[in-house]
Short mmCIF file of the C-alpha atoms (twelve columns), coordinates in Angstrom:
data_MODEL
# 
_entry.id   MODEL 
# 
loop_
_atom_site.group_PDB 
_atom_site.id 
_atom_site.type_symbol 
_atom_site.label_atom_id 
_atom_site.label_alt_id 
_atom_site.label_comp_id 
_atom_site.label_asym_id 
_atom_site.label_seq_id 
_atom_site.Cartn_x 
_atom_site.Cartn_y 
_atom_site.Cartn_z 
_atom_site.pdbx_PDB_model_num 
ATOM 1   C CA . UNK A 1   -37.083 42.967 61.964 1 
ATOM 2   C CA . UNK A 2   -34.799 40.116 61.145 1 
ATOM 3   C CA . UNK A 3   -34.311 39.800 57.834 1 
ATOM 4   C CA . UNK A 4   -33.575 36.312 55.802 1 
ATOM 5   C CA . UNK A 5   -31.695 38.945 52.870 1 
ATOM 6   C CA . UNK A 6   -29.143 40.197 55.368 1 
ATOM 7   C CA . UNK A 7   -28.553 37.070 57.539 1 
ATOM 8   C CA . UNK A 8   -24.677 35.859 57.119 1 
ATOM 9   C CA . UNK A 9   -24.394 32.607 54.927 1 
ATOM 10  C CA . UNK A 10  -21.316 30.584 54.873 1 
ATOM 11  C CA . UNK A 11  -19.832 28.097 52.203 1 
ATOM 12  C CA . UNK A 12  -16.868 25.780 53.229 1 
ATOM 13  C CA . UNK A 13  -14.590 28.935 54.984 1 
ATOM 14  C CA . UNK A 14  -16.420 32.321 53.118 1 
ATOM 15  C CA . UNK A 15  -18.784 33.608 55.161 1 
ATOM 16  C CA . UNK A 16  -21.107 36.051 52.957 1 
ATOM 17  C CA . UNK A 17  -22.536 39.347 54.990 1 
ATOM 18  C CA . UNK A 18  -25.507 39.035 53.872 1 
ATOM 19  C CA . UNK A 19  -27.717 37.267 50.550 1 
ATOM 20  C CA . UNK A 20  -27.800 40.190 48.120 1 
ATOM 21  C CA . UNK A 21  -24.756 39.598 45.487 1 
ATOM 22  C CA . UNK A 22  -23.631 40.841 42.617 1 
ATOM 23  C CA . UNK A 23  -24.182 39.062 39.657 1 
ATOM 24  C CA . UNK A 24  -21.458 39.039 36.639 1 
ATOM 25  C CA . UNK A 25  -21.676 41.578 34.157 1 
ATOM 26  C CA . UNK A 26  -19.834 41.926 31.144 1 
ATOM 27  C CA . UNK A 27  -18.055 45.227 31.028 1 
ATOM 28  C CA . UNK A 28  -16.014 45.165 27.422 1 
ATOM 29  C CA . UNK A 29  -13.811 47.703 28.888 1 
ATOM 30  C CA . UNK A 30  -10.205 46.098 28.763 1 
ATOM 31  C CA . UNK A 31  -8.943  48.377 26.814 1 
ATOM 32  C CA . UNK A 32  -5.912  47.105 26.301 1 
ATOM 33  C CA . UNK A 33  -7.154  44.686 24.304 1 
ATOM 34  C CA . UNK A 34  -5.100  42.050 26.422 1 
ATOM 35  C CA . UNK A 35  -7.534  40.937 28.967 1 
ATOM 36  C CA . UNK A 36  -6.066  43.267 31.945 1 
ATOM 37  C CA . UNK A 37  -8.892  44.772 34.232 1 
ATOM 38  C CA . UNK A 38  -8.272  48.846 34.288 1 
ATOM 39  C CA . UNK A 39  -9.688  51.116 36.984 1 
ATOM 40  C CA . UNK A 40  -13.019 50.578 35.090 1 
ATOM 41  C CA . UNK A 41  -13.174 47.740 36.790 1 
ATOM 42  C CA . UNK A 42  -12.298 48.905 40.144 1 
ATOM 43  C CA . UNK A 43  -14.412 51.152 40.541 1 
ATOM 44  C CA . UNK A 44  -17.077 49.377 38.721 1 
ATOM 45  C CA . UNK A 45  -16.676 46.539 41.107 1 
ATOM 46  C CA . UNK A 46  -15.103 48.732 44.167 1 
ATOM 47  C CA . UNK A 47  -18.691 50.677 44.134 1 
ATOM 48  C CA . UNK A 48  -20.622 47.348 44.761 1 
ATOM 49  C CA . UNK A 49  -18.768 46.743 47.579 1 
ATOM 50  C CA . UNK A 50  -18.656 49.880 48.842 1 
ATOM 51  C CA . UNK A 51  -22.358 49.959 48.827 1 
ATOM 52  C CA . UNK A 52  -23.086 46.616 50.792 1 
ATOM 53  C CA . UNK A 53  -23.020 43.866 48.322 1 
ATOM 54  C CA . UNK A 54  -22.476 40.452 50.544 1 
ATOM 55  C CA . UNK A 55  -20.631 39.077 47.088 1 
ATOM 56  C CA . UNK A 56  -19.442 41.073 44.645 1 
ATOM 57  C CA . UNK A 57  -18.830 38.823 41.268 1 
ATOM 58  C CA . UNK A 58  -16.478 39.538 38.262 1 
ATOM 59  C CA . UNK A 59  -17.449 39.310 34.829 1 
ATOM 60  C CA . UNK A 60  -16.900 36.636 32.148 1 
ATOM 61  C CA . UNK A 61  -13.256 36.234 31.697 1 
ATOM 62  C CA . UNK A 62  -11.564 34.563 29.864 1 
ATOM 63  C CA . UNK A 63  -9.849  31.352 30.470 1 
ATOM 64  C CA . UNK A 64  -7.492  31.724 27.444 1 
ATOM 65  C CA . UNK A 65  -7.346  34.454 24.681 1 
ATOM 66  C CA . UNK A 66  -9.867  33.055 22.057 1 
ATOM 67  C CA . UNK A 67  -12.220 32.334 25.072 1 
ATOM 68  C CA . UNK A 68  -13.217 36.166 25.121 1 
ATOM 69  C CA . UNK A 69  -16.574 37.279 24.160 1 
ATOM 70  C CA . UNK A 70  -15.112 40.257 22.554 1 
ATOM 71  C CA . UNK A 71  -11.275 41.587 22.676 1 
ATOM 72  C CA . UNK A 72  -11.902 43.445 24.999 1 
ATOM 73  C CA . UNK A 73  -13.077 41.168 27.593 1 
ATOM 74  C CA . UNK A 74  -11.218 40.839 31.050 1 
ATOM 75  C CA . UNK A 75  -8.760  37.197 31.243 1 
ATOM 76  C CA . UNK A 76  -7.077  35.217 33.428 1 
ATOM 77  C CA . UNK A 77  -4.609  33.377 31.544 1 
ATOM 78  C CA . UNK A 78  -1.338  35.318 33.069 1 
ATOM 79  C CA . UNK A 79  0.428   36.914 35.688 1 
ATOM 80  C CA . UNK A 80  -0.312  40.640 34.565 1 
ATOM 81  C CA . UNK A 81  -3.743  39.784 34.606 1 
ATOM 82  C CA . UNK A 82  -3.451  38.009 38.415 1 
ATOM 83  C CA . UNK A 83  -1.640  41.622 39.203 1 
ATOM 84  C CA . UNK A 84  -4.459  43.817 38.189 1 
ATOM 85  C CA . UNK A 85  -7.156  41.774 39.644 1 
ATOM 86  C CA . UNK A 86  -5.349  41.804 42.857 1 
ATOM 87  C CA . UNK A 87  -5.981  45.603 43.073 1 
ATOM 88  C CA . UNK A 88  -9.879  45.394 42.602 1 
ATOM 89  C CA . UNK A 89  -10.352 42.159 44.999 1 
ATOM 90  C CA . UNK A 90  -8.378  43.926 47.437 1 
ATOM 91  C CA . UNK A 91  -10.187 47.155 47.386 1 
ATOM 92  C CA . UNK A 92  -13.753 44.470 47.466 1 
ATOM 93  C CA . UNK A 93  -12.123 43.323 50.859 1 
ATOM 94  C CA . UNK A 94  -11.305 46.103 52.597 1 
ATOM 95  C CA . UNK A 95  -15.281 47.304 52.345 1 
ATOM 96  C CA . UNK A 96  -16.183 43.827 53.914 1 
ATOM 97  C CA . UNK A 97  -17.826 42.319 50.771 1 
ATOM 98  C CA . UNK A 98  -16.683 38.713 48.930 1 
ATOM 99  C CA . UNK A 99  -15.023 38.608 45.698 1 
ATOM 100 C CA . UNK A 100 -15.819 36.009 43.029 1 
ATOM 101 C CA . UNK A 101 -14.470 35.707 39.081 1 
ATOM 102 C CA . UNK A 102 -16.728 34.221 36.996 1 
ATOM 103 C CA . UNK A 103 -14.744 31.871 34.643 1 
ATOM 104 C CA . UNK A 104 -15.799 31.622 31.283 1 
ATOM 105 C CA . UNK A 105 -15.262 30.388 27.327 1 
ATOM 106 C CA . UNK A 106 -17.195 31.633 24.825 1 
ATOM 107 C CA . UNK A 107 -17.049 29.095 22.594 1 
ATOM 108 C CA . UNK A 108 -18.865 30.008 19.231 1 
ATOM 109 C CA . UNK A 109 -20.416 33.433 20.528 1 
ATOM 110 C CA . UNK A 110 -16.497 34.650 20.448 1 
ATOM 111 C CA . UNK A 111 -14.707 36.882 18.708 1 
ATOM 112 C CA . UNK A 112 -17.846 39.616 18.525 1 
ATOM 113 C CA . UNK A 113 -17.852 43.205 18.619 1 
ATOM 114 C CA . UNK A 114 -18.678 44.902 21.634 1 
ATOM 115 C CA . UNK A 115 -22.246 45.772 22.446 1 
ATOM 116 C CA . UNK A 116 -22.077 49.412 21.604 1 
ATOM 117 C CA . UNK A 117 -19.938 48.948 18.513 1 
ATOM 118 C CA . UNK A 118 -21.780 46.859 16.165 1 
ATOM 119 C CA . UNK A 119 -22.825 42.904 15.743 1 
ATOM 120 C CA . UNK A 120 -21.491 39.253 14.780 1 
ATOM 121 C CA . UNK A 121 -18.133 37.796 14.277 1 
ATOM 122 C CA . UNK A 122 -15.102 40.355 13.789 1 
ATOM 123 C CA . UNK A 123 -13.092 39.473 10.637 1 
ATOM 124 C CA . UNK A 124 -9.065  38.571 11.404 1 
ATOM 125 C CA . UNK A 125 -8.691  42.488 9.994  1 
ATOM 126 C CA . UNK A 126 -10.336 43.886 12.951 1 
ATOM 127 C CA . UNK A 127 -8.534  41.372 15.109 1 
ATOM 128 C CA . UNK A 128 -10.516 38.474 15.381 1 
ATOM 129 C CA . UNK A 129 -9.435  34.841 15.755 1 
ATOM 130 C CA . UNK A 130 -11.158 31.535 15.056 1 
ATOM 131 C CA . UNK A 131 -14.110 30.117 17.215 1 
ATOM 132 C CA . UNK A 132 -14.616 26.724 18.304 1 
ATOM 133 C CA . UNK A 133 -17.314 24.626 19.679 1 
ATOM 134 C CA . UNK A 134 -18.759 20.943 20.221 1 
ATOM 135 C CA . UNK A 135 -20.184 20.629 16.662 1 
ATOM 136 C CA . UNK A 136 -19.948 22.675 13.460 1 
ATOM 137 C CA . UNK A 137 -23.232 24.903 13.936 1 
ATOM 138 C CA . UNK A 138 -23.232 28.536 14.261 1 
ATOM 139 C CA . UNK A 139 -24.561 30.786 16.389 1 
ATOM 140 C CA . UNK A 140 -27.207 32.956 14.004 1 
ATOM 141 C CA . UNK A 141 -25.564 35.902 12.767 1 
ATOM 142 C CA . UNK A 142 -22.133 34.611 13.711 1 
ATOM 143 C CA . UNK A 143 -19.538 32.936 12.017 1 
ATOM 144 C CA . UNK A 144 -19.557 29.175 11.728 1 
ATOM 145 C CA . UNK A 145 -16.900 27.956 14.767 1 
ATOM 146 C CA . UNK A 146 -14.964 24.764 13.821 1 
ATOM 147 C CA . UNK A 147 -15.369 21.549 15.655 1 
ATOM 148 C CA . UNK A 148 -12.970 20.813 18.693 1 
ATOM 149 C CA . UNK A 149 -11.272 17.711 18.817 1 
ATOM 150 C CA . UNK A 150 -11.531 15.036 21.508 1 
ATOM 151 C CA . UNK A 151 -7.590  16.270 22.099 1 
ATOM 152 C CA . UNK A 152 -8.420  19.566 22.236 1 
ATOM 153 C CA . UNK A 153 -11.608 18.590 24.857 1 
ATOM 154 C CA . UNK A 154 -9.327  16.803 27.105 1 
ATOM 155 C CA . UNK A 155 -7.059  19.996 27.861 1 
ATOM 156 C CA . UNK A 156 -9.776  22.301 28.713 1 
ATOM 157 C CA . UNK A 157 -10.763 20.856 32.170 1 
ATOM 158 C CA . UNK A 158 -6.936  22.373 33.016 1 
ATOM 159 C CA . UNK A 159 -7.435  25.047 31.114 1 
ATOM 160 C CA . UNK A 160 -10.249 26.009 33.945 1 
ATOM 161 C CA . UNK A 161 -7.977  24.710 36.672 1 
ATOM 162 C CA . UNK A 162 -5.140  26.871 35.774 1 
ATOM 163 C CA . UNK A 163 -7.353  29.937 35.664 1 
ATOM 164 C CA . UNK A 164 -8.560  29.185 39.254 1 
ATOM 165 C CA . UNK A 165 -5.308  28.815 40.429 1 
ATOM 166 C CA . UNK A 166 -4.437  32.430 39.132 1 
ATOM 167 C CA . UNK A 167 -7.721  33.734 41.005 1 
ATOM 168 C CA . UNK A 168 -6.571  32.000 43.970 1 
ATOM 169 C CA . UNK A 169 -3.382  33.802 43.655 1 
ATOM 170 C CA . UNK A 170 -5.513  37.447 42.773 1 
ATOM 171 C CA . UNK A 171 -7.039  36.746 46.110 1 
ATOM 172 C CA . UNK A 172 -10.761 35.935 44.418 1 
ATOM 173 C CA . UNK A 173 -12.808 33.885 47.515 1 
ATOM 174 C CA . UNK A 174 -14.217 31.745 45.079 1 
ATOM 175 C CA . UNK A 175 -14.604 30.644 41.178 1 
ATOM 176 C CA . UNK A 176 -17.932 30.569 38.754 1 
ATOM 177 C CA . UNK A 177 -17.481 28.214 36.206 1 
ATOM 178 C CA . UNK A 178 -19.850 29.553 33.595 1 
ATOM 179 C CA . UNK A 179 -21.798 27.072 31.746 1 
ATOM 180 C CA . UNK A 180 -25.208 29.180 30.825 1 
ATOM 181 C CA . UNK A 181 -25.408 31.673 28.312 1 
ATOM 182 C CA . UNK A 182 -24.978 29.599 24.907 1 
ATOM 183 C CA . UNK A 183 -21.290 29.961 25.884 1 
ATOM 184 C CA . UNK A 184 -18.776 26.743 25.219 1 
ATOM 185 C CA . UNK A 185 -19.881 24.885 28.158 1 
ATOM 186 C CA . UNK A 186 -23.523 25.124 27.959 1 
ATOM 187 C CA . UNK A 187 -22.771 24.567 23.859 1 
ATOM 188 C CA . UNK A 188 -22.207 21.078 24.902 1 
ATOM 189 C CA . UNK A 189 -24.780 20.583 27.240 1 
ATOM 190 C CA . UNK A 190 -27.646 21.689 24.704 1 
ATOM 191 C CA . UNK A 191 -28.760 18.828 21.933 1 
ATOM 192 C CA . UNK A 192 -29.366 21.447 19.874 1 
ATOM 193 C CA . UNK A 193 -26.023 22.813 19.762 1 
ATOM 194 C CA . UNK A 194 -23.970 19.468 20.187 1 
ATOM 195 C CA . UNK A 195 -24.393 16.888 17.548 1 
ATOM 196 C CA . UNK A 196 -21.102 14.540 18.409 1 
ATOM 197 C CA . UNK A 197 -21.383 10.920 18.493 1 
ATOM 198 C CA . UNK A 198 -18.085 10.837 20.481 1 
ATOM 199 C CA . UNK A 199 -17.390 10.201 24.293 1 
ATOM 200 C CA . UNK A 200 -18.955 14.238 24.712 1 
ATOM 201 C CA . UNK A 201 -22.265 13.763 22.921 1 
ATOM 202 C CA . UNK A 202 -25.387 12.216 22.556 1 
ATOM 203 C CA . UNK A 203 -26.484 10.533 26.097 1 
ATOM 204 C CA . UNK A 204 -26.578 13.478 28.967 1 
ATOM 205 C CA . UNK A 205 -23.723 12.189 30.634 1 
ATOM 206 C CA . UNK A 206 -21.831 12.535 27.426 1 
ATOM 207 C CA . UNK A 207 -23.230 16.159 27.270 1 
ATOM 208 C CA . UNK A 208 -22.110 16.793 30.431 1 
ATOM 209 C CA . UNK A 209 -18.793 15.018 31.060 1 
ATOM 210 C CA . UNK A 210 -16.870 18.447 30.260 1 
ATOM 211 C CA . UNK A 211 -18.463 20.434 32.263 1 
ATOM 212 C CA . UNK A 212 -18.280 17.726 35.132 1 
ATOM 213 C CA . UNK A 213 -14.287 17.441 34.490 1 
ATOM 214 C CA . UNK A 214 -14.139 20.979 35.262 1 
ATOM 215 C CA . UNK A 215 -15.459 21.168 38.019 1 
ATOM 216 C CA . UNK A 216 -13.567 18.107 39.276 1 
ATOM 217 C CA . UNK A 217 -10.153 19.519 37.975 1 
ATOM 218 C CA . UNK A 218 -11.042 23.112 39.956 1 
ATOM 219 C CA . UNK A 219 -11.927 21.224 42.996 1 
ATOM 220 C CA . UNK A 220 -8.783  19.409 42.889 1 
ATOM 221 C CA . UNK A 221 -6.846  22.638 42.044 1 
ATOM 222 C CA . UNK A 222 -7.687  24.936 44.516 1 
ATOM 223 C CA . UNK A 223 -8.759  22.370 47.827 1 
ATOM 224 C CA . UNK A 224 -11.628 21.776 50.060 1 
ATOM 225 C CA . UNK A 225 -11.864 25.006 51.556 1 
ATOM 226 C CA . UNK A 226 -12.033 27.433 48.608 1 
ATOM 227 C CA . UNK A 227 -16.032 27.884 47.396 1 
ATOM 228 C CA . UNK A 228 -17.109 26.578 43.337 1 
ATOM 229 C CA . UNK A 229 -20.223 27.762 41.879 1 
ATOM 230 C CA . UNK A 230 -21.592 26.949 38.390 1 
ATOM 231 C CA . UNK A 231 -23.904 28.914 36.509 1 
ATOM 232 C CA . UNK A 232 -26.422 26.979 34.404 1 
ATOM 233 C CA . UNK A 233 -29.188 28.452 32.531 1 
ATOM 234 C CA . UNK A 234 -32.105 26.000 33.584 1 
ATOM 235 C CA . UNK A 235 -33.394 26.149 29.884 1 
ATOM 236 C CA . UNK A 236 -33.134 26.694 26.111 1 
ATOM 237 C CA . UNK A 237 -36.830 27.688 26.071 1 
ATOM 238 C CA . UNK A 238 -37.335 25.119 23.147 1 
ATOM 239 C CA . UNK A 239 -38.365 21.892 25.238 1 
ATOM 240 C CA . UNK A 240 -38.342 19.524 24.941 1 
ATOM 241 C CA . UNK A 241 -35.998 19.254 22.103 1 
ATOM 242 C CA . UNK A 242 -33.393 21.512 23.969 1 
ATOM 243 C CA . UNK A 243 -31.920 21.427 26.963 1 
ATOM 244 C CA . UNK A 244 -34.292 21.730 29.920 1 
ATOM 245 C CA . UNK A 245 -35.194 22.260 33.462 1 
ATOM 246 C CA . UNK A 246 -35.332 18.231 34.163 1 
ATOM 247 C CA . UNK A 247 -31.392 18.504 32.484 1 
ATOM 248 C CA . UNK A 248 -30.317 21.339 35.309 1 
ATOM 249 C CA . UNK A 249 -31.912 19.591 37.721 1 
ATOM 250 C CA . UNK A 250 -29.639 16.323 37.347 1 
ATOM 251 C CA . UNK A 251 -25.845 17.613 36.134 1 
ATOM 252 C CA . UNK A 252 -26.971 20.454 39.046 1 
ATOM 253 C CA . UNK A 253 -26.785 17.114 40.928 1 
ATOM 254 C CA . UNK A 254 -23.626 15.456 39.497 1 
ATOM 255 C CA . UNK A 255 -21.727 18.559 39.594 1 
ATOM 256 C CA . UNK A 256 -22.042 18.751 43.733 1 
ATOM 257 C CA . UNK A 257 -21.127 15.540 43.811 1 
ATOM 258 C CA . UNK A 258 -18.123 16.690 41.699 1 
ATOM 259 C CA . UNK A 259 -17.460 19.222 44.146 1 
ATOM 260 C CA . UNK A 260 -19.629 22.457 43.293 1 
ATOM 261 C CA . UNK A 261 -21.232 24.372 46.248 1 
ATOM 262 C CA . UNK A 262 -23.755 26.579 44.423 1 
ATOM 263 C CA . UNK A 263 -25.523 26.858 41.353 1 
ATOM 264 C CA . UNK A 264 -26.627 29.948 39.867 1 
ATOM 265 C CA . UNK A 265 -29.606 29.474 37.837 1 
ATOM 266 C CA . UNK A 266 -30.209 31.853 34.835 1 
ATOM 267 C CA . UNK A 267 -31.979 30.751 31.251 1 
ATOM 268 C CA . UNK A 268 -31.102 30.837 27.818 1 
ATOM 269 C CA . UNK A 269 -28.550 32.275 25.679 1 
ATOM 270 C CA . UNK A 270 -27.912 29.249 23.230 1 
ATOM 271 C CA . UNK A 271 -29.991 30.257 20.215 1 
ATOM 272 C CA . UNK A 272 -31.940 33.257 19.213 1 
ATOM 273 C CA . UNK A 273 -35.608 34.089 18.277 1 
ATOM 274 C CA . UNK A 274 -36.971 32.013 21.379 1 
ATOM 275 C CA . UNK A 275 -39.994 33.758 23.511 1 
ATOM 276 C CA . UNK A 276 -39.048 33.862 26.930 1 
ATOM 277 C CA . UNK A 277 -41.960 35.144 29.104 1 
ATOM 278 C CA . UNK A 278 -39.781 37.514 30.850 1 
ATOM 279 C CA . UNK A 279 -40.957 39.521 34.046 1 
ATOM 280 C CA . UNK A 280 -40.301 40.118 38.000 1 
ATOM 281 C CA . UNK A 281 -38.467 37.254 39.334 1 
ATOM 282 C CA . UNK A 282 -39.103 35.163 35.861 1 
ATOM 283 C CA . UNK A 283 -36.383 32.601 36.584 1 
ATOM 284 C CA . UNK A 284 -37.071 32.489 40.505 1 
ATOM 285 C CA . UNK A 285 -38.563 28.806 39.699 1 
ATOM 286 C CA . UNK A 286 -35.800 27.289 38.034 1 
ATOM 287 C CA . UNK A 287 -33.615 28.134 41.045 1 
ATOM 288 C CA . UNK A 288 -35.952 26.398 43.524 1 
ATOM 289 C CA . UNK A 289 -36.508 23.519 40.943 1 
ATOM 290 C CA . UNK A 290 -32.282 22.713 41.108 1 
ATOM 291 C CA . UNK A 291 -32.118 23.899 45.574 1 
ATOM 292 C CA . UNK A 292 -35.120 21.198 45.347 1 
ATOM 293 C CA . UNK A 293 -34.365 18.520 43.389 1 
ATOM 294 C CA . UNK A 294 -30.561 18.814 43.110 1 
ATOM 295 C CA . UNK A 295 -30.185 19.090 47.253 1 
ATOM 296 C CA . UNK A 296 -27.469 22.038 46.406 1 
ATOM 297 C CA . UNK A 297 -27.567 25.718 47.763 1 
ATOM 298 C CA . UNK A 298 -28.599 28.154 44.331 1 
ATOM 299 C CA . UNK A 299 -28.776 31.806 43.433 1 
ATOM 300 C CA . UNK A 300 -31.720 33.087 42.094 1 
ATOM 301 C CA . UNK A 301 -31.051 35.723 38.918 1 
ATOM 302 C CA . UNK A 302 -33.349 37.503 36.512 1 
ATOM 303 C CA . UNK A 303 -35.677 40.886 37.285 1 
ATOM 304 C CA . UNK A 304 -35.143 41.102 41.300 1 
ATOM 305 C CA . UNK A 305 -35.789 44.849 41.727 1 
ATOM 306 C CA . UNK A 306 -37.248 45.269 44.776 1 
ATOM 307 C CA . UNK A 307 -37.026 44.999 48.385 1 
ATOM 308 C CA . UNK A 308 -39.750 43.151 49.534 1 
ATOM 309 C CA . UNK A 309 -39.330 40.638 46.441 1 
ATOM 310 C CA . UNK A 310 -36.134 39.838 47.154 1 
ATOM 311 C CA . UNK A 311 -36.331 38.766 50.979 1 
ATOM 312 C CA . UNK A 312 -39.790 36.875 50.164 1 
ATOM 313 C CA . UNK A 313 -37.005 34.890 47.761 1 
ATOM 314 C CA . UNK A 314 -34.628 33.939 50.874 1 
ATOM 315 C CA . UNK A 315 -37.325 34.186 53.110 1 
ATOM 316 C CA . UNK A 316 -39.779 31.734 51.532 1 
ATOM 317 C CA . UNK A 317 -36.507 29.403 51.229 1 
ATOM 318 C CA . UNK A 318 -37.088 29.365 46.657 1 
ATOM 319 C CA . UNK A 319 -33.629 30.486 46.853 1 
ATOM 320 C CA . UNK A 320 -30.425 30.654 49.020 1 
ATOM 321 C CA . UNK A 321 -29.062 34.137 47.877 1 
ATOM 322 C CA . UNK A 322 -30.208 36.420 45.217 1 
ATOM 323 C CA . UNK A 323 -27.749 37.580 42.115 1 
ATOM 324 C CA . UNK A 324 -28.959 40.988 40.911 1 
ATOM 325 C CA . UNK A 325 -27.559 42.795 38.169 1 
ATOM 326 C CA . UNK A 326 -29.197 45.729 36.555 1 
ATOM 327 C CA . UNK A 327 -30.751 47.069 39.502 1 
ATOM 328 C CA . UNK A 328 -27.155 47.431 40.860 1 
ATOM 329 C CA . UNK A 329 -26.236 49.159 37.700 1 
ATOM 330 C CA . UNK A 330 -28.630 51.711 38.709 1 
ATOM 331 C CA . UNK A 331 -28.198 51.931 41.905 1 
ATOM 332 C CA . UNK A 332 -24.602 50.624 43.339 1 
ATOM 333 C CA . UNK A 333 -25.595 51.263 46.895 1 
ATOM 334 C CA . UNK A 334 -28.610 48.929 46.384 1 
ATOM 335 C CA . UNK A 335 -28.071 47.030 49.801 1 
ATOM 336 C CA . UNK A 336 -27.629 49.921 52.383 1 
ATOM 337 C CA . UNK A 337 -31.714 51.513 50.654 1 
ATOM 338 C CA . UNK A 338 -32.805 47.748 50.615 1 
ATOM 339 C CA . UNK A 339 -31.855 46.995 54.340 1 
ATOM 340 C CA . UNK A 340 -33.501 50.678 54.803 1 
ATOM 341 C CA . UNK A 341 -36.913 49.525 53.428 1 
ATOM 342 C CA . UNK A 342 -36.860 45.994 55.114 1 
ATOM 343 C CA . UNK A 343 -36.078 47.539 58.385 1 
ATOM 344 C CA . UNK A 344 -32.898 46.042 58.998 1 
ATOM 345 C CA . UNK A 345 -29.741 47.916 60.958 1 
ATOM 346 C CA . UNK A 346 -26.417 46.788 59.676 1 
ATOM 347 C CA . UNK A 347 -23.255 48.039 60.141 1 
ATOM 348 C CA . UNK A 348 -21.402 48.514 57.615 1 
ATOM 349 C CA . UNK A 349 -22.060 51.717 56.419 1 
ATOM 350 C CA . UNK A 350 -19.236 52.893 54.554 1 
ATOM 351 C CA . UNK A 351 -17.786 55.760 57.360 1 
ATOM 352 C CA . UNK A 352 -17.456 58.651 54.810 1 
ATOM 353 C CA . UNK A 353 -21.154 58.246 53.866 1 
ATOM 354 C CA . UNK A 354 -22.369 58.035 57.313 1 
ATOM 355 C CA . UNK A 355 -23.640 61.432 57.214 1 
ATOM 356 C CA . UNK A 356 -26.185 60.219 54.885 1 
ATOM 357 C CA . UNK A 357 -27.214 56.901 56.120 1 
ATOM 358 C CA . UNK A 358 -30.969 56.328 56.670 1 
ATOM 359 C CA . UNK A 359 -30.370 56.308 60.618 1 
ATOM 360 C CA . UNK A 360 -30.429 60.180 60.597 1 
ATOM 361 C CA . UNK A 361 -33.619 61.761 60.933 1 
ATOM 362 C CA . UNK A 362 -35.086 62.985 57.364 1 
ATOM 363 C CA . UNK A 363 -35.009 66.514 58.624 1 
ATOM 364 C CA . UNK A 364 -31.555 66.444 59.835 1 
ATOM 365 C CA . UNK A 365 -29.355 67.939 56.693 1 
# 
């Protein structure tokens, strides 16, 4: 068969193997506390792309120290961390896949303990720092961030553009500018979370003019040839009073005008205790709500598991690639069984696994 998962799609001058990426995960596993990727991360990554991924796309990193989720979250804010990442995009290369770097602030939802090692805010004795966000509010459970100043707002679109130019230099074929998740960008997107009566709040272009500046100060940092994608979740699941689907749908519009080429569309993240009617391909809609109404390419996220479920998504056109995430945490070589079950040859099997590839007959040890 032909199959609309494993076609080749191309943005500006990256040309994707196939539709089946990677989606950022957050690892927690710099251990040097100083935002350097480790082999963790290689081979974390290095396995994606050894197992067929079209895209293969880095975690949440920082765009300067306090922007880390946790301390020991991966950055890009200096040339030791350009120098590591080099290693792991290079290895992503050489086994055919994409590499992408999602880049991220966390805003209020900094300065946490890792997943496995407890909850909320570290304290400065465990070596956490002071969060910021739009407006005073905190994050439940969390410690209350302090307001940023319009001074302060004004240097972040650089702050992004800066850490793009350091992914250029790691070799990274393209940026995510993260603005989902309840992370600093979405924080002022969300009435619920930004309360300013300033230039950034209120009216949804106020809401939006950071995240639009970023994009527009990426676009101008790293040229017309070099691939943007923003992440969005598509809602706060508390409509209409937070932000919603309609919202995506128009800054997923103003952003490509600004110069994004793909949104990702995820949901959620900005407050806790919401019901979120999760299940198979839960947040499929959202991303065919933006690739419709927006007129942009998106990435569909959120309980793709299977085979046949993920090429109806390309297929049926609700999507232009699909971002999957757990299922390639339990199975790394998730493209070579999918293209298997869909009946698709491809050829990039890595060589030293050939002797197990699906071509060889089943009785053939």
């Amino acid at each position: 068969m032909s199959s609309a998962l494993f076609s080749p799609f191309t943005i500006r001058d990256v040309t994707f193997r196939n539709r089946l990426w990677v989606a950022p995960m957050c690892q927690y596993s710099a251990e040097g506390k100083d935002g350097v990727p480790t082999d963790w991360h290689l081979v974390h990554l290095g396995s994606f792309a050894r197992g067929g991924a079209g895209l293969v796309v880095a975690e949440a990193t920082g765009v300067v120290p306090e922007g880390r989720i946790s301390r020991y979250c991966t950055g890009i804010w200096n040339d030791e961390q350009v120098t590591a990442w080099r290693r792991t995009v290079d290895f992503v290369h050489s086994q055919g896949a994409k590499a992408g770097i999602q880049l991220a602030h966390a805003g209020r939802k900094a300065s946490v303990h890792r997943e496995w090692e407890g909850e909320g805010t570290l304290s400065p004795a465990d070596d956490g720092w002071e969060t910021v966000a739009p407006s005073p509010i905190a994050f439940p459970g969390y410690a209350m961030p302090r307001e940023l100043s319009p001074d302060e707002i004004r240097l972040l679109p650089g702050v992004w553009a800066a850490a793009a130019r350091r992914a250029v230099s790691a070799g990274f074929d393209l940026v995510e500018i993260h603005a989902a998740h309840g992370y600093l960008l979405h924080q002022f997107l969300s009435p619920l979370s930004n309360l300013r009566d300033d230039e950034w709040g209120g009216s949804l272009e106020n809401r939006a003019r950071l995240v639009l500046d970023v994009v527009r100060a990426v676009r101008a940092e790293v040229g017309d040839d070099f691939p943007i994608f923003v992440r969005f979740s598509a809602t706060d699941w508390v409509e209409p009073e937070g932000w919603t689907v309609d919202d995506t749908v128009t800054v997923a519009d103003w952003v490509r005008e600004a110069g994004a080429d793909l949104v990702d569309v995820s949901s959620g993240g900005l407050i806790s205790g919401v019901r979120i009617p999760a299940g198979p391909g839960y947040q499929v809609p959202f991303a065919t709500a933006v690739r419709t109404g927006a007129h942009i390419p998106t990435g569909a996220v959120g309980q793709i598991v299977g085979a046949q479920q993920a090429e109806a998504i390309i297929a049926s056109g609700e999507a232009d690639a699909v971002f999957v995430g757990r299922e390639f945490l339990r199975d790394p070589h998730l493209p070579l069984r999918v293209a298997h079950e869909l009946g698709e040859t491809i050829d990039y099997w890595p060589k030293q696994y050939l002797r197990a590839s699906f071509a060889i007959r089943p009785d053939v040890a």
